[in-house]
C-alpha positions in Angstrom: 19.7 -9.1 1.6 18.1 -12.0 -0.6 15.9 -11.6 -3.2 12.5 -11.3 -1.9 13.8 -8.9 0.2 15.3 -7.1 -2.4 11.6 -7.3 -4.4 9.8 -6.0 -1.2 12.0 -2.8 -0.8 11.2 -1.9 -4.7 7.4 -2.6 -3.9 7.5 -0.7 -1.0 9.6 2.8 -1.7 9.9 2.6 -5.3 6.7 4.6 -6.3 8.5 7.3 -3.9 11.2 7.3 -5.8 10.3 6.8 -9.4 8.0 9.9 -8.6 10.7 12.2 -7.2 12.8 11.3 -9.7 10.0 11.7 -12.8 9.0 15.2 -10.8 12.8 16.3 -10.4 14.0 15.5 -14.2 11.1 15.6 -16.0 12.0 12.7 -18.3 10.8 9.1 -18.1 13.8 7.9 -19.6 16.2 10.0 -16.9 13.8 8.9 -14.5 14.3 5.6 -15.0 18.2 5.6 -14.9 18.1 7.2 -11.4 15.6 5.1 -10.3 17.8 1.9 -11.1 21.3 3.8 -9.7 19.1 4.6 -6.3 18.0 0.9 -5.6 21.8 -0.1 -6.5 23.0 2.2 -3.8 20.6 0.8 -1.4 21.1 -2.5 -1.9 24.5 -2.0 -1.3 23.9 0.0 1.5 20.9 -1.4 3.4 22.8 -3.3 6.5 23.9 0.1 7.2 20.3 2.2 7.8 18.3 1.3 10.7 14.5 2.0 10.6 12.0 3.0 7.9 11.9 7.2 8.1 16.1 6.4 8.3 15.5 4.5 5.0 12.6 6.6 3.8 14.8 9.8 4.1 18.5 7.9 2.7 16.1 7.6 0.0 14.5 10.4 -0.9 18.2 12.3 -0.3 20.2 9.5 -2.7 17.3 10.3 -5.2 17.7 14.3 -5.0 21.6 13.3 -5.1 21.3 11.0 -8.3 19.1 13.7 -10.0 21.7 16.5 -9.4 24.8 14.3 -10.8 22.5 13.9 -13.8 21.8 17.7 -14.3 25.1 18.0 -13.7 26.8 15.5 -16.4 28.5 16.6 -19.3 26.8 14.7 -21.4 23.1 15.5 -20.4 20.8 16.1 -23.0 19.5 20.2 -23.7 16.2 19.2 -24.1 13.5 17.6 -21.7 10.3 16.8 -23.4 7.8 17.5 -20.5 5.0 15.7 -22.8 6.3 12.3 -22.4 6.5 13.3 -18.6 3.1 14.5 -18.6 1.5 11.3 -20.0 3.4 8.6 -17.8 2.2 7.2 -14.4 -0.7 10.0 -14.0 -4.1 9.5 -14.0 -6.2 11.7 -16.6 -7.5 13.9 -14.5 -4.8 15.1 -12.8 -2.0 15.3 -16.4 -2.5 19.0 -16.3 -1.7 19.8 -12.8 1.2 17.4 -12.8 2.5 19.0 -16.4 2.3 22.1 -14.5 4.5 21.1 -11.3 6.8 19.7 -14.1 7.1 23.2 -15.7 8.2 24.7 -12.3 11.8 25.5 -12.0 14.1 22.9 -10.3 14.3 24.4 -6.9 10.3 24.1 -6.7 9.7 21.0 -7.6 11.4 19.0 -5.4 9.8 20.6 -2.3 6.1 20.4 -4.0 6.4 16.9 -4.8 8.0 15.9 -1.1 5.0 18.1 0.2 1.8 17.2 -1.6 2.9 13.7 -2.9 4.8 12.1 0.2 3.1 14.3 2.8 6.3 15.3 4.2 6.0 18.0 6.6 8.0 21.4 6.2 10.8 20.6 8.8 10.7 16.8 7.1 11.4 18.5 3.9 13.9 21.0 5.0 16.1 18.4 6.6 16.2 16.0 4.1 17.1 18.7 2.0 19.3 20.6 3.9 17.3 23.8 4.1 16.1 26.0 6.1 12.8 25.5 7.1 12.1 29.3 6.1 13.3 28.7 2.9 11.2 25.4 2.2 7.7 27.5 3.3 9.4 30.4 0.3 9.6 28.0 -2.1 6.6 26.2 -1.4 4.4 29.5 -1.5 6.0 30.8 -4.4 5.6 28.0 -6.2 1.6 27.3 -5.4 1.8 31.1 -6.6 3.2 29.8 -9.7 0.7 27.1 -10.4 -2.1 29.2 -9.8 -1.1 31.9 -12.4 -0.6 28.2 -14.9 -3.4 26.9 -13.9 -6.0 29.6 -14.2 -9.1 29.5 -15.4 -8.9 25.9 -14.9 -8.7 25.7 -11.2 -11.5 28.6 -9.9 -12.8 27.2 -6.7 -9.1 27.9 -5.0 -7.4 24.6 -4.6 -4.6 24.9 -5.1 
């Protein structure tokens, strides 16, 4: 893979990423780190996936992946300043729903994101995250619950 290729597979799925991995940590700063770690993995990997939605998923998945072994790392910070979060890469009308799906639990906010953002569909989701499809409609519902109890008042006319 040469260099214009390399620059055309950023252009191309790196808002998908950056985005998943901004939703799933919370933290520009973390985001940014799994960003880079995901497009070194699939440069080294790209002769080996076939196809777009085969890239599109290995994507998504090596992003969810990179985002756990950060969670997971002993020297993770305790503190995620959502604020930072909240004021990066969103347009002004939208800060306070996307604050919102940021103060969902982990397990939500993955699936939201991949739903609303990407338009994956539920089986699309539940395979690339190796869940149920059940389970994905759960966490999807309880978490619209969730926003709708964060965003009330605000959101009246039953969007969300």
């Amino acid at each position: 893979m040469n260099t214009d290729e390399r620059t055309l597979a950023v252009e191309r799925w790196g808002d998908m990423v950056w985005r998943l991995a901004l939703a799933r940590t919370a933290n520009v700063s973390d985001a940014e780190d799994v960003f880079q770690e995901v497009f070194l993995r699939y440069f080294r990997s790209e002769d080996k996936l076939t196809g777009d939605e085969r890239r599109k998923n290995w994507l998504i998945r090596c992003t969810l992946n990179r985002c756990s072994s950060l969670f997971s790392s002993p020297w993770r910070r305790k503190t995620v300043p959502l604020e930072t979060a909240a004021r990066i890469g969103v347009e002004d009308e939208y800060r306070e729903v996307y604050a919102a799906v940021l103060a969902l639990p982990a397990k939500y906010r993955a699936p939201v994101h991949l739903y609303y953002y990407d338009g994956l569909s539920v089986a699309e989701i539940a395979d690339t995250l190796s869940l149920p499809p059940g389970t994905v409609k759960s966490h999807l519902s309880k978490a619209r619950e969730l926003l709708r109890d964060a965003l009330k008042g605000d959101w009246n006319d039953g969007t969300i």
